[in-house]
N, C-alpha and C positions, 0 to 999 in steps of 0.2 A: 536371520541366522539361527532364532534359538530352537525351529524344525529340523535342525541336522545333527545328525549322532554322529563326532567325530574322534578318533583315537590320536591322542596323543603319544610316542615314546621316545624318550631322550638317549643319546648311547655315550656311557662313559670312554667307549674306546680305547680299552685298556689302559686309560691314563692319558692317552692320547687328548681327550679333552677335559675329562674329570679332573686332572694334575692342574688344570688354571681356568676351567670354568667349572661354577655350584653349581652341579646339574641336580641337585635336590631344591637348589631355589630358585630354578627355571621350570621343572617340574609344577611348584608351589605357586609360581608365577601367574603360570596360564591352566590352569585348572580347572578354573573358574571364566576360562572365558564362553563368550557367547558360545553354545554348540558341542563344546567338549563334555564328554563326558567317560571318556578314558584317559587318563595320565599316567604314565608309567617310567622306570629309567629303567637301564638295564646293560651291562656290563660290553656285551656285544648284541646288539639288534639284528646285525646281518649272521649271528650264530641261528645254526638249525634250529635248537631250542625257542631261543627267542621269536623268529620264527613263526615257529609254529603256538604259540602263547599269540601272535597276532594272529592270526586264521582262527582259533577261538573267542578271540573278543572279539574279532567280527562279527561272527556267525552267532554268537551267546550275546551281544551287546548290539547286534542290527547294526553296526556301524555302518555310515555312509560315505565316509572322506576316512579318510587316514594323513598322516603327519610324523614325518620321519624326521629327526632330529639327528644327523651325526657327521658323515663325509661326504664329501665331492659326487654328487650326481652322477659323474665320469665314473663313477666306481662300482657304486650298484641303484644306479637307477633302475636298471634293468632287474635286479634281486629285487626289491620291492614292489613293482612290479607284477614280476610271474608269481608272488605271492601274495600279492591284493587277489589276482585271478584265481589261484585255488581256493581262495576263501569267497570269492564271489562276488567281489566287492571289483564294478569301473576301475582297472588299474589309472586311466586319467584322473580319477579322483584321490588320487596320492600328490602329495608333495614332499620332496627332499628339500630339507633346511640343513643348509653347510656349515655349521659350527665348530668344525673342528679347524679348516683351512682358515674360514673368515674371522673365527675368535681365537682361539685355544691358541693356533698355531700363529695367528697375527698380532696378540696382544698378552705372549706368554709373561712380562715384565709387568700386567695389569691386570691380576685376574677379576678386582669387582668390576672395571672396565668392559672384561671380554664376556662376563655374566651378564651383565646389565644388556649389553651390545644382541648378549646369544638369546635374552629375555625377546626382545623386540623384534628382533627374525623369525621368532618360533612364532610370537604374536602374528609377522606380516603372513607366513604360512596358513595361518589357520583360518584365519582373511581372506584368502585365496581360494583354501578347500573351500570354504564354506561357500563358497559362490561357483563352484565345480559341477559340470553336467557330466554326464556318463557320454565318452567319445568312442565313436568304432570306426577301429580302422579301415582304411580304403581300400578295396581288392581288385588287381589287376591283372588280367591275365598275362604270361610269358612267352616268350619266342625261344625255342629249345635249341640256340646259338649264340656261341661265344664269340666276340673278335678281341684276338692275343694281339696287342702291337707289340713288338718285338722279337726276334727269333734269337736268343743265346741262350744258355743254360737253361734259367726261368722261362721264359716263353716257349720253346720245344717241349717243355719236362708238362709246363702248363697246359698245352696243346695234347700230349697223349695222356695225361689224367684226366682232358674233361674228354678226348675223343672214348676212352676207357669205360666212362660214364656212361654213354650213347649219346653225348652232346656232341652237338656238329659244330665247328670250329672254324675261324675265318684267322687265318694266322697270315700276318701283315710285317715283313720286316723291310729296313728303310733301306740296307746298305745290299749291295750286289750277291752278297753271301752269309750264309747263318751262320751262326756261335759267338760272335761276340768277341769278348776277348780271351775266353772259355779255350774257344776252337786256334787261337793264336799260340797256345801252349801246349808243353809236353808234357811231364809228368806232376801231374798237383797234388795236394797237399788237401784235408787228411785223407784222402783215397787212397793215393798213389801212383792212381787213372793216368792215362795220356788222356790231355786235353782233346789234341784235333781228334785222336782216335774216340773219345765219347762224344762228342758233337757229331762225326762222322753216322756213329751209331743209332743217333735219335734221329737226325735228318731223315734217314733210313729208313725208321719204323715212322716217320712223319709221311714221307709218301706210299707205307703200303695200309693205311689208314683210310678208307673211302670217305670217311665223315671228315676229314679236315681239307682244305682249301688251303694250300700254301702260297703268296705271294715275295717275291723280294721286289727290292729295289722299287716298293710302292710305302704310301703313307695315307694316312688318314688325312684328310680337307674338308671334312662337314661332318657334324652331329647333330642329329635333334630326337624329340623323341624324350622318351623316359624310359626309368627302370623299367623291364621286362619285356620293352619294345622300343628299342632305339632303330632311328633310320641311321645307318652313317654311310659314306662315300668315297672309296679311296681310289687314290689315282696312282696308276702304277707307272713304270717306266718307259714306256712308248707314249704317253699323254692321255691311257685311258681312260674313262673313268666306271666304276662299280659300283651300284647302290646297292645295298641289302639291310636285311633287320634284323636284329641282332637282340638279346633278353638282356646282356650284359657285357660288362667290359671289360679285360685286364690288362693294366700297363704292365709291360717287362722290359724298359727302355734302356736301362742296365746304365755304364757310367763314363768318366771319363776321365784317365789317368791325369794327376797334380802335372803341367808343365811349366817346371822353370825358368824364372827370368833368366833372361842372357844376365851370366856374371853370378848369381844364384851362386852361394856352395862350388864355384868355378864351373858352373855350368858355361858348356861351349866351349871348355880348352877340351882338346884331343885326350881321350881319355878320359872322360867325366860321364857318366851314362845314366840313364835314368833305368831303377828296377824292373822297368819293363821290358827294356833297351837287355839290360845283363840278363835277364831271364830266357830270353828268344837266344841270347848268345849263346849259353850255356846248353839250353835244347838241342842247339843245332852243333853243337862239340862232340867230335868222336872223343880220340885218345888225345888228353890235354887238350887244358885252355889257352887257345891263341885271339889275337887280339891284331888286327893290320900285319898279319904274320910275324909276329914275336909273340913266346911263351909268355905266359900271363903266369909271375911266381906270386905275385903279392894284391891285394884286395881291400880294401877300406872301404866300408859302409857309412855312411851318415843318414842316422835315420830323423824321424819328424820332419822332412822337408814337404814344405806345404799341406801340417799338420799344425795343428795346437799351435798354428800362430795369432800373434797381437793383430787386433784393428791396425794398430800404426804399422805394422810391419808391412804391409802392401794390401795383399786380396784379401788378408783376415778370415783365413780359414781355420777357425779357430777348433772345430771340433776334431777328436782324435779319429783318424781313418780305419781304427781297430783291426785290422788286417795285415796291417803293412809289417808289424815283427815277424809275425807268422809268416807271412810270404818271403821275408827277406833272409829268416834263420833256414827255412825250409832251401832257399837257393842257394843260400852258402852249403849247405850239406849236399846239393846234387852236385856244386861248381868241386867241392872235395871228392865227390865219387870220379869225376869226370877228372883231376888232374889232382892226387895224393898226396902229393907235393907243396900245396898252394896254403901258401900264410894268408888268414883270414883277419880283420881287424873289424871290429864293431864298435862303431863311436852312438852313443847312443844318451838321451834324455832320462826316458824311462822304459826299463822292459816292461811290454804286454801282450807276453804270448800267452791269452789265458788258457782259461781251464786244460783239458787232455795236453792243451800243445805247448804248455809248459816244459814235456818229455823233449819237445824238439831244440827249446834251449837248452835244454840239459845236453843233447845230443851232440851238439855242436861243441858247446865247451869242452864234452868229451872225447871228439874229434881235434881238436887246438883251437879252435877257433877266439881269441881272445878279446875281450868286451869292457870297453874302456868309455866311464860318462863324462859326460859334458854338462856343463849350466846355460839355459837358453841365452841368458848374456851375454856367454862368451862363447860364441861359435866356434868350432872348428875353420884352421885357414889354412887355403894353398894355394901350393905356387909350383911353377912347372918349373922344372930343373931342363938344364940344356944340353943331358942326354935322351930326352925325351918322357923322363919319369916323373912321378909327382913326387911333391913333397905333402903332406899332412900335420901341421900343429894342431894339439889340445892339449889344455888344461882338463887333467884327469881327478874326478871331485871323489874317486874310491881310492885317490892314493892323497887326499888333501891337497888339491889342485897344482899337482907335479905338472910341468909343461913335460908333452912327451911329441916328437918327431918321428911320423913312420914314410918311408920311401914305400911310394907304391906303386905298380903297374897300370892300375885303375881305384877309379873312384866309381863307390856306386852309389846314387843319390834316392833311399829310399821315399818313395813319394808315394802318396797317398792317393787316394778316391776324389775326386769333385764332380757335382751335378751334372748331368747333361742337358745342356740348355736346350729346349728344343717349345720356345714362343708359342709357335703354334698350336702344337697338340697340346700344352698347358692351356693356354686360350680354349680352343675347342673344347676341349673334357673340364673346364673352367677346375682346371687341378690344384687343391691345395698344396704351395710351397712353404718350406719353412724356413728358420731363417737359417739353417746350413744351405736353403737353394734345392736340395731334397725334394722328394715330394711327401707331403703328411699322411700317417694313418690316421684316426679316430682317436685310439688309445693305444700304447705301445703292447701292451700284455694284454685289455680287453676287445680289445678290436683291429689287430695286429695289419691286416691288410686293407680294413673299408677305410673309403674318404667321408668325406662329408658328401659327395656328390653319389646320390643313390644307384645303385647297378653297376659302379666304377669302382674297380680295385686296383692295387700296386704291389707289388712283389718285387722281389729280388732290389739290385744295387740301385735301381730308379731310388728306392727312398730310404735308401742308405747303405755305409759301407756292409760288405759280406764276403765271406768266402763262396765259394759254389756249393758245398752242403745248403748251409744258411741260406742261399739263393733257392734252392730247391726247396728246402723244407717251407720256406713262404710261397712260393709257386705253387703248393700244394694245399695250402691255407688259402688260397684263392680259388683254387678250384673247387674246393669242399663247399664254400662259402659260393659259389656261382651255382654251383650242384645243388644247395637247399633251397635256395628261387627257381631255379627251373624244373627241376625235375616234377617237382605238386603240383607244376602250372600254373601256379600266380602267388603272388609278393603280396605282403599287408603292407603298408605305408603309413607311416604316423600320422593320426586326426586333427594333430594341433596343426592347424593351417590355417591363411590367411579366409577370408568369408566377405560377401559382398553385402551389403544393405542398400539394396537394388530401389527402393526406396528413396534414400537420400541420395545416390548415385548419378550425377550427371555427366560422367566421363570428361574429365580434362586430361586425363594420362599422367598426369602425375605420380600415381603410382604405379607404373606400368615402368615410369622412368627410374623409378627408383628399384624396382625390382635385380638384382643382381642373376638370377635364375631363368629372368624371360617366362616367367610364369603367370604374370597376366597380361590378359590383350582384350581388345575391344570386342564387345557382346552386345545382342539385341536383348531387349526384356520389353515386353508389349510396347512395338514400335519405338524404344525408346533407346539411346544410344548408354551401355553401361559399361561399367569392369567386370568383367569375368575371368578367375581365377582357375587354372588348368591343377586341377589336383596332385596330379602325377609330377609337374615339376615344382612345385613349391614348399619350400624350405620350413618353414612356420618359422623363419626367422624374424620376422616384424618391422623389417625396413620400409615396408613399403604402408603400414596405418598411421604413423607419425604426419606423412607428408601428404595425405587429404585433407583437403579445405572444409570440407563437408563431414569429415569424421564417419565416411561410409564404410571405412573397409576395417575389418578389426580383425585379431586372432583367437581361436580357438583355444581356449584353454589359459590365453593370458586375454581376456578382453580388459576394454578401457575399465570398464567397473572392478573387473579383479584388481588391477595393475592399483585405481585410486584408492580400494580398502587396503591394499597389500602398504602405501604411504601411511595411510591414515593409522594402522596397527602398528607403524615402525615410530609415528610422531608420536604417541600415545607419553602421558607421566606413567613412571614405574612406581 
């Protein structure tokens, strides 16, 4: 170890870890260990400044490794990083130590605890650089073709940005007709757009587009292949099936409106509808709202249904569907255009119509529409009255939980977003879910649309609630993000990956079996039967070096020797 010149620097993070960990006797700590011969702290490390203060101690001190002391690797790995490379310095030969998550912020009640704890991290860190080879990433050529599954808002919108691009397009939707639920509405919200009339209009510019391929009423049934060159296989509606090769991938599989249980909020008595159900109503209303041919004078909202519920409460969908105020204040305002007349009632949890469209609750109120909360305990209840109209109790918690009684025409049961299941193409694209059921990005703000699976992206309602802007504005974030791999014609691939020692290798499969990615399989090496590791699909996740008997197969960048100093620097007396 004592051959490698390594830069220490610790980041107070604006108090962020300085506030409960000594970053001056963590510094003092390891300064002196084997190999260091830079220590430094410094207030922000991912500041320009700072910065650029490590590109010259690199370059002035020969550094060989580097050791970053501050947040979540999820946050700038990637910053330290492209700043090992302009200083010149194997960005592999960087390490991120997380002190602020694992100490500061986990043992803010212990600060000599969370110092001592952040001493023997930075220690296992430097354990690690110091046994760091210089790694280069793997370069693959691309296939200048996209396949969009899904045809609604995001998948059309993503379909003519990459066709825009010069990227040729295989756009794949499952159901007999495109748009979604986009194309099922009229006029939306914040546009103003007719729905079927903008879907009408992309469909449109989709087939006079020579570079895309449009298919409905087909699906994807097989993938293989890697970033930049996937085979996939889709079968369309006659039974046929299409192989083609594809550089990368974009889900736009969009969502699937909350349906209530029978009995729900009096779901299933005559008169009870869901926001989707009153919205198509209202679309398709000349003069005045009618309802089984009687005028429709009075309207009660209940929102959060199949939101923000409890585990015990049934499906436990517990996250908020973020859209559902906005949609529902936005339809109360066309159901007022459409009948002037019409008394509005908003039973309601919590308003969250955010940002701009805040105006639209304002708008409403200032049309009459009147907005009355509830406590999730005590629900709103009804009951049909036997001239055919409801009845509505709440307990109103803006008047100090007054019980109030509204006779209504209808009930509309604001409901929210849930996943679209759909087994097999999460199978097939081995698609990260979360626990909303969603499907996962990377990082919400730094990696907005990648999965963890390379060359696959997600957009729109697939992996969360949206409105159709929001839908478009990630569709578009996919496309950019598809367009920087293809367009230069080949992708780098991260070097830390799995590696054979063909050597000790007698192929029992064992880790072939543990592999999650199908990335390694059985290889010859002078007549001899081994594992061999496909570059292009492997994760550098490490599931698969634990479970050889032989200890042949190791990873890149965490080998077994890193991995025992990185223990041995964590057991160490302080």
């Amino acid at each position: 170890m004592s051959d490698r010149r390594i830069g220490v620097y610790i980041c107070h993070c604006g108090g962020n870890i300085s506030d409960y960990v000594d970053v001056e006797q963590v510094r003092a700590a390891v300064e002196r260990e084997p190999g260091v011969v830079v220590a430094k702290t410094a207030m922000f490390t991912c500041s320009d400044a700072t910065q650029q203060e490590m590109v010259s101690d690199i370059q002035e001190q020969n550094l060989d490794g580097l050791v970053v002391a501050s947040c979540s690797p999820k946050l700038h790995l990637f910053t330290f990083r492209d700043m090992a490379r302009r200083a010149g310095l194997n960005p592999y030969q960087y390490t991120q130590v997380n002190i602020r998550e694992q100490c500061s912020w986990a043992h803010g009640h212990d600060h000599q605890g969370a110092t001592e704890k952040a001493i023997r991290l930075v220690r296992a860190g430097i354990a690690r650089t110091a046994l760091t080879e210089p790694l280069m990433p793997v370069k693959i050529e691309t296939v200048p073709r996209v396949l969009v599954i899904g045809a609604g808002v995001a998948g059309l919108r993503a379909a003519l940005g990459l066709a825009d691009l010069g990227i040729a397009v295989l756009l794949v939707e499952r159901s007999p007709e495109a748009g979604g639920w986009t194309g099922r509405f009229g006029k939306t919200y914040p546009s103003g757009k007719n729905g079927r009339e903008m879907i009408a209009r992309l469909v449109q510019e989709v087939k006079q587009r020579e570079n895309i391929t449009f298919y409905t009423g087909a699906e994807l049934v097989e993938k293989s292949g890697s970033i930049g060159n996937f085979t996939v296989k889709i079968r369309i509606s006659r039974g046929d099936d299409i192989t083609a090769n594809v550089g990368s991938i974009i889900v736009a599989t969009g969502f699937e409106p909350y349906h209530p249980d029978e009995g729900e909020y009096g779901y299933g008595m005559d008169g009870v509808l869901t926001l989707p159900e009153f919205k198509e109503a209202v679309d398709g209303a000349g003069d005045g709202l009618f309802y089984k041919g009687r005028e429709v004078k009075d309207v009660v909202y209940i929102y959060c249904v199949g939101s923000r519920q409890r585990p015990e409460q049934g499906r436990g969908h517990t996250y908020c569907s973020r859209y559902c105020c906005n949609a529902a204040v936005h339809a109360s305002l066309l159901a007022g255009e459409k009948s002037p007349r019409l008394h509005q009632y908003h039973l309601f949890r919590d308003m969250r119509t955010y940002g701009r469209f805040e105006l639209l609750y304002q708008q409403a109120r200032e049309k009459g529409s009147i907005f009355l909360k509830f406590d999730e305990n005590e629900p709103p209840a009804l009951e049909k009255l036997p001239d055919g109209r409801l009845k509505v109790t709440i307990k109103d918690f803006l008047t100090a939980g007054e019980e109030i009684s509204i006779i209504t025409d209808l009930v509309v049961l604001v409901t929210g977003m849930t996943p679209r299941h759909n087994n097999q193409l999460t199978d097939i694209l081995k698609l990260p879910v979360g626990k909303d059921g969603f499907y996962n990005e990377i990082h919400p703000k730094l990696r907005p649309v990648e999965t963890v699976v390379d060359g696959v992206f997600i957009c729109g309602t697939c992996q969360g609630p949206k409105n159709a802007a929001e839908s478009v504005a990630s569709a578009l974030a996919a496309v950019t993000q598809c367009a920087s791999i293809l367009k230069k014609g080949y992708v780098e691939l991260e070097p830390q990956m799995a590696f054979v020692q063909t050597d000790l290798c007698t192929w029992c499969g064992q880790c072939a079996r543990a592999c999650p990615y199908e990335a390694i399989e059985k290889g010859q090496d002078e007549g001899r039967e081994v594992a061999r590791v496909n570059e292009a699909l492997c994760k550098g996740c490490g599931g698969c070096a634990p479970e050889c008997p032989r200890g042949a197969i190791n990873l890149k960048g965490y080998t077994s020797a890193q991995i025992m100093a990185m223990i041995d620097a964590l057991a160490k007396e302080i």
